[in-house]
C-alpha angles and dihedrals in degrees: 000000000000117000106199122183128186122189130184146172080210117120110245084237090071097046120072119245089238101053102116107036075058102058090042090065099041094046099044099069079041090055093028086239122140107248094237094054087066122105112205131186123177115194109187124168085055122165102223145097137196107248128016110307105358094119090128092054122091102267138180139175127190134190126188121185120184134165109244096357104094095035090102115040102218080070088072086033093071095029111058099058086055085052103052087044091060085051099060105034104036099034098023091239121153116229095220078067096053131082115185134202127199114192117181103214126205118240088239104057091066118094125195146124085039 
């Protein structure tokens, strides 16, 4: 059960409206996640900046929790080129513009179904 989170100074207006759904599909075989287990939230509009005073720079951050996945590093190793390859190419997002986070989750610190 992936929890992805994107968040973006970026106006809606300059993401597609099918980002994530997008990125969903191109990270689960990467993961080895079924599509319909992940959990997305996009936050555009945002007021923030990476470094001090950059709020007026292109900015994205972007947080990925997964049970399993991040237990063994070479796991983030190979993904996250392939991510910021997705950025760029398939949302025309520089990389110097992306910060990514990777959080390994216990089984037992998700709640659902009651």
């Amino acid at each position: 059960m992936p929890f992805v989170t994107l968040l973006t100074n970026l106006k809606a207006v300059s993401v597609p409206s099918d980002a994530m759904p997008r990125l969903i599909r191109f990270i689960a075989p990467l993961m080895n996640k079924p599509q319909e287990a992940y959990n997305w939230v996009l936050e555009t509009d945002k007021v923030m900046s990476k470094g001090s005073d950059n709020s007026d720079k292109p900015y994205v951050w972007f947080k990925i929790e997964a049970i399993g996945t991040f237990e063994d590093p070479e796991n983030i190793k190979v993904l996250t080129p392939k991510l910021f390859d997705f950025f760029k190419n398939e949302l025309t997002i520089e990389q110097d513009c992306i910060l990514m986070n990777f959080y390994n989750l216990a089984a037992t610190h998700i709640g659902k179904n009651g």
